[in-house]
C-alpha positions in Angstrom: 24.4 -158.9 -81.1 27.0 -156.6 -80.3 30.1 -156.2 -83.0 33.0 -154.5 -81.6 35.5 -152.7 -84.2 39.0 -151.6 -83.2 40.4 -149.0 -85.7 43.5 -146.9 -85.7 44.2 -143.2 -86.6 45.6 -142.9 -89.8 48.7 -139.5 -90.8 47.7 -136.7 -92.0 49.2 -136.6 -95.9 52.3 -134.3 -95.2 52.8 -135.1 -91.4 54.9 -138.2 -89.9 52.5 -140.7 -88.7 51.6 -140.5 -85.0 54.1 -141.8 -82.3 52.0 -144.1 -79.8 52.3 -143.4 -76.1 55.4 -145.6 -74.8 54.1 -148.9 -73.8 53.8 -149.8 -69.9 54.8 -153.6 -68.6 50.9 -154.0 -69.7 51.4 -153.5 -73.3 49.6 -150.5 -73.0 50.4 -146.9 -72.5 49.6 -144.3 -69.6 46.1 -143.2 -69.5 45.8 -140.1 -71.9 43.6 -136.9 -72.4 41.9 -139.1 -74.8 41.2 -142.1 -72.4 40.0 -139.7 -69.9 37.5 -138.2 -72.3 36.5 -141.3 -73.3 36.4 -142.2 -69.6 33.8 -139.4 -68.9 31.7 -139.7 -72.1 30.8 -143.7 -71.1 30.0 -142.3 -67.3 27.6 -139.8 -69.0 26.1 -142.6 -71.3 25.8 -145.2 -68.3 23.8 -142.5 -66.6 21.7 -142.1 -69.4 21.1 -145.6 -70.1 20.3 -146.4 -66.7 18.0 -143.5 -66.8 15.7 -145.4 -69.4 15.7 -148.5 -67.3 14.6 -146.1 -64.0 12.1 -144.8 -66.1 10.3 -147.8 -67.0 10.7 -149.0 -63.6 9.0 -146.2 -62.4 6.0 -146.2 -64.8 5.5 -149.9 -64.2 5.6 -149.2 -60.4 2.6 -146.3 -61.2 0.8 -148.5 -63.5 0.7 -151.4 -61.1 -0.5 -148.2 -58.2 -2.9 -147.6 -60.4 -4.5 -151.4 -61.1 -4.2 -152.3 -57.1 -6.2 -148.9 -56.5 -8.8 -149.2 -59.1 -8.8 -152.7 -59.4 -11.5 -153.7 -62.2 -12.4 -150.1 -62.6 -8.8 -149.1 -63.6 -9.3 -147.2 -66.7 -8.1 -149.8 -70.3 -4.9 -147.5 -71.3 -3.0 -148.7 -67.6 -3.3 -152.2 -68.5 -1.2 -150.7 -72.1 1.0 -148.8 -70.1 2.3 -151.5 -67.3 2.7 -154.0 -70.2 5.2 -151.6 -72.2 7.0 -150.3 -69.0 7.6 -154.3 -68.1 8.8 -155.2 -71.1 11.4 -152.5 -71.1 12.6 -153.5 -67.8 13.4 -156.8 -69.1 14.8 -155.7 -72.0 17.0 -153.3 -70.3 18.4 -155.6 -67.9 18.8 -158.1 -70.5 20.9 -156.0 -72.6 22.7 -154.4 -69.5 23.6 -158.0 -68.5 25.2 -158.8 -72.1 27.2 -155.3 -72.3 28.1 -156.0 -68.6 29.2 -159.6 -69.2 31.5 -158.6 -71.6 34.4 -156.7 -69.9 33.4 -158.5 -66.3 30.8 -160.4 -63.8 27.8 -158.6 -63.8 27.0 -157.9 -59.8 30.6 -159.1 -59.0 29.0 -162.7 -59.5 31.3 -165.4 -60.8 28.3 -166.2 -63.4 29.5 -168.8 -66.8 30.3 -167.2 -69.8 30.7 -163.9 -68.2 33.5 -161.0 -68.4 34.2 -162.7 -71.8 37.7 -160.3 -72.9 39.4 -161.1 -69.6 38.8 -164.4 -69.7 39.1 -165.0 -73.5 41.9 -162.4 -74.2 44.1 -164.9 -75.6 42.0 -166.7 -77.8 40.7 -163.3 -79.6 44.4 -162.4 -80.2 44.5 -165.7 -82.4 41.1 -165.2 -83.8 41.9 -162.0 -84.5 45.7 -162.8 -86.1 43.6 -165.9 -88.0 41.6 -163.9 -89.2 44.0 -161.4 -90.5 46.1 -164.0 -92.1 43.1 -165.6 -93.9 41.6 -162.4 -94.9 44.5 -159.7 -95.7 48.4 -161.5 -95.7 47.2 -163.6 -98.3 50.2 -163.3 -101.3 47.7 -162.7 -104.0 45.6 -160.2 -101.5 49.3 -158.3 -101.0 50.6 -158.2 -104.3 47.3 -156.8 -105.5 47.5 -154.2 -103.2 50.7 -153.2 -103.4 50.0 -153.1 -107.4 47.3 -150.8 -106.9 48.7 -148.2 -104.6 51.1 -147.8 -107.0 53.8 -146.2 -104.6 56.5 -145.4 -106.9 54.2 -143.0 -108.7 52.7 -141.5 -105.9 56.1 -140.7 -103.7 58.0 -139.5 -106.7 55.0 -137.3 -107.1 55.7 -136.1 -103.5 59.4 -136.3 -103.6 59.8 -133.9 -106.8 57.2 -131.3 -105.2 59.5 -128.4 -104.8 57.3 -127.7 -101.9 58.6 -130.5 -99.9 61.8 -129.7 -100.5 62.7 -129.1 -96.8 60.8 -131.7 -95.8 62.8 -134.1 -97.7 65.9 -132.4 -96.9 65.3 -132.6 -93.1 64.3 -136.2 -93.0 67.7 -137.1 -95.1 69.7 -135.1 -92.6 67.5 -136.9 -89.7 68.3 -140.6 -91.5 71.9 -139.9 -91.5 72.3 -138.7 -87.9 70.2 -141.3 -86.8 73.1 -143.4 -88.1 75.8 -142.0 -87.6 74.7 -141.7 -83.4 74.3 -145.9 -84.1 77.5 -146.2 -85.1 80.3 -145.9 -82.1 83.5 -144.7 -82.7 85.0 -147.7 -81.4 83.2 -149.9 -83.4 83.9 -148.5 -86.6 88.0 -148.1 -85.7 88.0 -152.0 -85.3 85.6 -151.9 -88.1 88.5 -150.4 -90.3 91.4 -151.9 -89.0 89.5 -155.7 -89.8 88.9 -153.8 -93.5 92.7 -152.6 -93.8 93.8 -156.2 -92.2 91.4 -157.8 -94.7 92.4 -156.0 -97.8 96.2 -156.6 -97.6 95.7 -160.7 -97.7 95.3 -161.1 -101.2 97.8 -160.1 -104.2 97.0 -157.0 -105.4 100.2 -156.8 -107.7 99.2 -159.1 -110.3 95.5 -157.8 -110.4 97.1 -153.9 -110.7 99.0 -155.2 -113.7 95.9 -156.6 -115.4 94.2 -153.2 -114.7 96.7 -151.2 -116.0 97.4 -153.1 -119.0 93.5 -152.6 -119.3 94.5 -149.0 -118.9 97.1 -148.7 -121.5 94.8 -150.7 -124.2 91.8 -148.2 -123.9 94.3 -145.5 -124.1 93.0 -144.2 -120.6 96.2 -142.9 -118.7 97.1 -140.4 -121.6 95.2 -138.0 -119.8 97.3 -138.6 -116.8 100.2 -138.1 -118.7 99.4 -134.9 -120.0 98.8 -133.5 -116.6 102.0 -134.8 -115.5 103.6 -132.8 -118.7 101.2 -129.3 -117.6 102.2 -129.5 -114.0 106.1 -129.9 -114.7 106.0 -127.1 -117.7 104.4 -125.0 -114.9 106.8 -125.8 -112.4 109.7 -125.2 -114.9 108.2 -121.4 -115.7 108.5 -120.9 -112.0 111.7 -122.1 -111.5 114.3 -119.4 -112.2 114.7 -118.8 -108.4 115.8 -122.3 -107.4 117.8 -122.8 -110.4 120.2 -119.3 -109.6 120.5 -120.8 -106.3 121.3 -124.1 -106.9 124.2 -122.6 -109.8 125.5 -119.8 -107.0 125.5 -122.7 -104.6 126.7 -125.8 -106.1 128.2 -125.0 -109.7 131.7 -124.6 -110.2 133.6 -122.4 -108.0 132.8 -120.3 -105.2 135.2 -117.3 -107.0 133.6 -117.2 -110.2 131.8 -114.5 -111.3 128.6 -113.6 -111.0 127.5 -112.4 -114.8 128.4 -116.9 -115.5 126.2 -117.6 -113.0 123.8 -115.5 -114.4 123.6 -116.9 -118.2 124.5 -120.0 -116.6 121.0 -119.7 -114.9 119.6 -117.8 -117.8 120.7 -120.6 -120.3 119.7 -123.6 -118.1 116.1 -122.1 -117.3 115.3 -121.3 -121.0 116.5 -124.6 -121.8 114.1 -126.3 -119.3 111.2 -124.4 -120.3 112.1 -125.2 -123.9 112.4 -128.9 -122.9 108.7 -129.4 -120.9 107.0 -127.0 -123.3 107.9 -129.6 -125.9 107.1 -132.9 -123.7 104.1 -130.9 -123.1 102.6 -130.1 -126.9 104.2 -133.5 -128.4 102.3 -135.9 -128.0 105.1 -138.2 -130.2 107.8 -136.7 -127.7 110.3 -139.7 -127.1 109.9 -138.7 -123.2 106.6 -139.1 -123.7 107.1 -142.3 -125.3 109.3 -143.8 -122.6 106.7 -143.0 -119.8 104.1 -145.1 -122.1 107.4 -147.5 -122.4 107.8 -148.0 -118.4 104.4 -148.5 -117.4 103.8 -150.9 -119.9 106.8 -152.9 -118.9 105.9 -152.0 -114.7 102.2 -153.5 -115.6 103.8 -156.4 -117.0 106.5 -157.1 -114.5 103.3 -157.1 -111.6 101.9 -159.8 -113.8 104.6 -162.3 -114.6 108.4 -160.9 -113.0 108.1 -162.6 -109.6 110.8 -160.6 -108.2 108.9 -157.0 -109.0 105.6 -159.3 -107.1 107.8 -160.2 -104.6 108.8 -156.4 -103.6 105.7 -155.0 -104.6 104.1 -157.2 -102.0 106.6 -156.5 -99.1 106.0 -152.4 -99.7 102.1 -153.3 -100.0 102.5 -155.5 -96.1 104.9 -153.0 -94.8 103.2 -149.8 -95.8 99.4 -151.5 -94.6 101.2 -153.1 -90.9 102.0 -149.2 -90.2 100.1 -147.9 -87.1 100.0 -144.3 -88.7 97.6 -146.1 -91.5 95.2 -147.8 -89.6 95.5 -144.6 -87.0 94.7 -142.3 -90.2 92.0 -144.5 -91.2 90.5 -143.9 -87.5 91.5 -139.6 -87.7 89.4 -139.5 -91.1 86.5 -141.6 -89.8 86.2 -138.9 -86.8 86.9 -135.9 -88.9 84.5 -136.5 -91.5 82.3 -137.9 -88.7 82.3 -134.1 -86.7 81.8 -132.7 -90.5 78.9 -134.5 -91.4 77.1 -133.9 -88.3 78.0 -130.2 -88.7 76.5 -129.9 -92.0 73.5 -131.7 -91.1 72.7 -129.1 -88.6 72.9 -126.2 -90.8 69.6 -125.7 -92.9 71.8 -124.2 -95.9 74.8 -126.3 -96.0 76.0 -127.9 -98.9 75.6 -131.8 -97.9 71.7 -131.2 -96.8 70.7 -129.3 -100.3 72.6 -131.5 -102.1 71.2 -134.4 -100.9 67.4 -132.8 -101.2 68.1 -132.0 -105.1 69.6 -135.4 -105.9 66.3 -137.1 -104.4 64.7 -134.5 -106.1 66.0 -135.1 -109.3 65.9 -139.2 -109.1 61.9 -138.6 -108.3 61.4 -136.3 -111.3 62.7 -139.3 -113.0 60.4 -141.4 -112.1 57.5 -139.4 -112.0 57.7 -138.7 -116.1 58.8 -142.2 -117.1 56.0 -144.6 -117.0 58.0 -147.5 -118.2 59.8 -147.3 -115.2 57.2 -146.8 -113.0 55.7 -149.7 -114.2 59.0 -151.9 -113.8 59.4 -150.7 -110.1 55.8 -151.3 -109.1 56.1 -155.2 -110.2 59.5 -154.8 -108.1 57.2 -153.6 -104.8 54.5 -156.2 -105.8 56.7 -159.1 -106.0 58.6 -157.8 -102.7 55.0 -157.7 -101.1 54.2 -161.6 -102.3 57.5 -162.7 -101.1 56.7 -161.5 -97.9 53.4 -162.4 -97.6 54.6 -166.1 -98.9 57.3 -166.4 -96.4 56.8 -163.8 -93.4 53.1 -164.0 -92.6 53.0 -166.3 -89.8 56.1 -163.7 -88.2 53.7 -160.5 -88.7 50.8 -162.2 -87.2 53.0 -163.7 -84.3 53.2 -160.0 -83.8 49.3 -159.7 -82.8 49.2 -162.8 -80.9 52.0 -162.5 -78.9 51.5 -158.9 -78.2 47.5 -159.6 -77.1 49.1 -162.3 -74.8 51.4 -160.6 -72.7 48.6 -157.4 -72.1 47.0 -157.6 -68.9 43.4 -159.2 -68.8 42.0 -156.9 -66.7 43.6 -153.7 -68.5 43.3 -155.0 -71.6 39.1 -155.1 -70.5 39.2 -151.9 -69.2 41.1 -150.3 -72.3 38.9 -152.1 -74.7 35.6 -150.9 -72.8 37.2 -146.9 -72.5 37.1 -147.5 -76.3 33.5 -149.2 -77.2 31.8 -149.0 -74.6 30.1 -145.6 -74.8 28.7 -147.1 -78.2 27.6 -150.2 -76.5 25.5 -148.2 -73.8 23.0 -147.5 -77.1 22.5 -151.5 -76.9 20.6 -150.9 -73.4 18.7 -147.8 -74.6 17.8 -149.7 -77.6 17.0 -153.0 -75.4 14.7 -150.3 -73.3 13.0 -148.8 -76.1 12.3 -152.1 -78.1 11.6 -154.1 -75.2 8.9 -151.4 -73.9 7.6 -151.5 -78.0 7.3 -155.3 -77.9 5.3 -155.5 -74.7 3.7 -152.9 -75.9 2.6 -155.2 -79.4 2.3 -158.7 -77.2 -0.6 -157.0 -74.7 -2.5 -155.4 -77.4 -2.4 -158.7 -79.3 -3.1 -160.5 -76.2 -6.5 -157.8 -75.9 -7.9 -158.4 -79.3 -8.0 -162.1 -79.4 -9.1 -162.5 -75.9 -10.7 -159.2 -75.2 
């Protein structure tokens, strides 16, 4: 009995798994360098095998010379001979009509239960996807599994290697161009003008007042205060230019002299300087305490003053209807767009090392907290059951309906490029045991009847 085993070719640890050939209208791909030494290594062991069964032919054909020659005085070791040399025939046809009848009709004849894989193509694509649902996408076959492989472990392991480094770099900044060549232009402008049309529908001045009530409460926009206070002291230190113009300019009359324009300038600069150096280092300044004063009251006019909700609104719809928004909105997308793609192609740039030492860091993580390698496995195992539970039937529909829409005759032929050079060893083995049972009948056969 013959037992056929179709494996694949597993990556190398550190490469990308192998790309198969592009499929034809078959199912299959182009002939290869590999089918064609395949293709020569099962002429070579046809020959040979053949070669046994010419052999045996051609003893018996000597032996029986011999016996019609000789007749009874043919010497005893013939009789020995001939019976082997028979018995290998027949065993060597035998077997080279089963390995024949496989992949088609032995002699061209339409014989029963012959070329068995064209004819039976379909039905070993369901055996074969019944099997594998009975035997390996069972949930509790999964889950244990994908327990024991333990992947979070093993690819943080990889992942904070500082030797893969550019490996992981380069796949990121393959991931992300990948997308971003998915994404159109044009589908990403609608994309964002369906966002900007879909964010100005609801209220947003009642839920900005809750926020920055929120705000006030956790004492959160005094920091935004105090660099409102730093950036006008700084502008007030700089401003001793605009302020002598705006006094020559606009202050009093155009005859008076210039020494009052100058303390006039002198006095109101110092006296701004004064004035924002102290909003700036008080924070009990009553300035300071009237900003604190309006935004409280502005949070709670959002909430409850339906006027202030009213015109808040109407800016909000006016400012979002704008065609320079939604035609920002676009700019941005393809600016940052031509950036990213940029970066990505540069080796040292910022984006593609930062994004390598982020998914370096999260893996060092993971890699020296057990705990949560433990707590992400059962989140992969439980993944794997729920697939196996409720997508097996769609990843062995995968096998069946692929098997059915090869070609029976190329699927025979692809399936005998593969096996059959180890399937010629059937008819050299049929040879040689055939010849060795003949061999063990006839000398039987001689000592009980002599």
């Amino acid at each position: 009995m013959a037992s056929t085993v179709i494996s694949g070719v597993s990556g190398e640890p550190g490469r990308p798994p192998e790309v198969e050939p592009p499929q034809t209208s078959l199912g299959f791909g182009a002939d290869s360098a590999g089918d064609a030494g395949r293709r020569r290594d099962l002429r070579k062991m046809k020959v040979v095998a053949t070669g046994f069964l010419v052999f045996a032919a051609a003893v018996y054909l000597f032996a029986r010379y011999l016996e019609h020659r000789d007749g009874a005085d043919v010497a005893a070791w013939v009789g020995y001979v001939r019976a082997a040399s028979e018995a290998g025939m027949v065993g060597a046809l035998a077997d080279w009509f089963a390995v024949t009848a496989l992949f088609k009709h032995p002699l061209g004849l339409p014989i029963p239960h012959t070329a068995l894989i064209r004819k039976k193509k379909d039905d070993i694509g369901d055996q074969l996807g019944g099997f594998i649902e009975e035997n390996f996408m069972t949930p509790d076959v999964i889950e244990h599994r994908a327990t024991s492989l333990e992947l979070p472990r093993r690819l943080s392991s990889w992942l904070a290697d500082p030797a893969n480094a550019p490996r992981v770099s380069d796949e990121a900044a393959r991931m992300i161009s990948l997308a971003a060549e998915m994404l159109r232009d044009e589908d990403i402008e609608q994309l964002i003008e369906h966002a900007i049309t879909w964010a100005g529908e609801p209220e947003w001045a009642q839920p900005l007042g809750r926020i920055l009530e929120q705000l006030i409460a956790e004492d959160r926009l005094e920091p935004v205060f105090q660099l409102a206070c730093d950036r006008a002291h700084e502008w007030a230190l700089g401003s001793q230019d605009l302020i002598d113009r705006v006094v020559d300019q606009d202050v009093g009359p155009s005859w008076k002299p210039k020494f009052v324009n100058a303390m006039l300038g002198d006095k109101i600069y110092r006296e701004l300087v004064d004035f924002t150096y102290k909003v700036r280092t008080e924070p009990d300044h009553q300035l300071r305490r009237s900003m604190h004063q309006f935004v409280e009251q502005f949070a709670d006019d959002l909430q409850h003053d339906p006027e202030m909700i009213a015109r808040f609104e109407s800016i909000k719809h006016e400012l979002i209807g704008r065609d320079e928004v939604s035609d920002a909105a676009s700019t941005a997308w393809k600016t940052g767009k031509a950036v990213i793609e940029q970066m990505l192609t540069d080796p040292n740039s910022t984006l593609r090392n930062s994004l390598s030492d982020a998914a370096i860091q999260l893996a060092v993580r993971i890699r020296d907290d057990r705990p949560l390698q433990e707590k992400m496995n059962g989140w992969v195992a439980r993944a794997a059951r729920h697939v196996a539970v409720n997508y097996s039937q769609e990843i062995i529909s995968v096998i069946t309906e692929t098997v059915r829409g090869w070609d029976a005759d190329e699927t025979s032929r692809k399936i005998e490029l593969q096996v059959g050079r180890d399937l010629q060893f059937i008819r050299i083995n049929g040879t040689v045991v055939g010849a060795l049972a003949g061999l063990a009948i006839y000398t039987v056969s001689v000592l009980i009847f002599g």
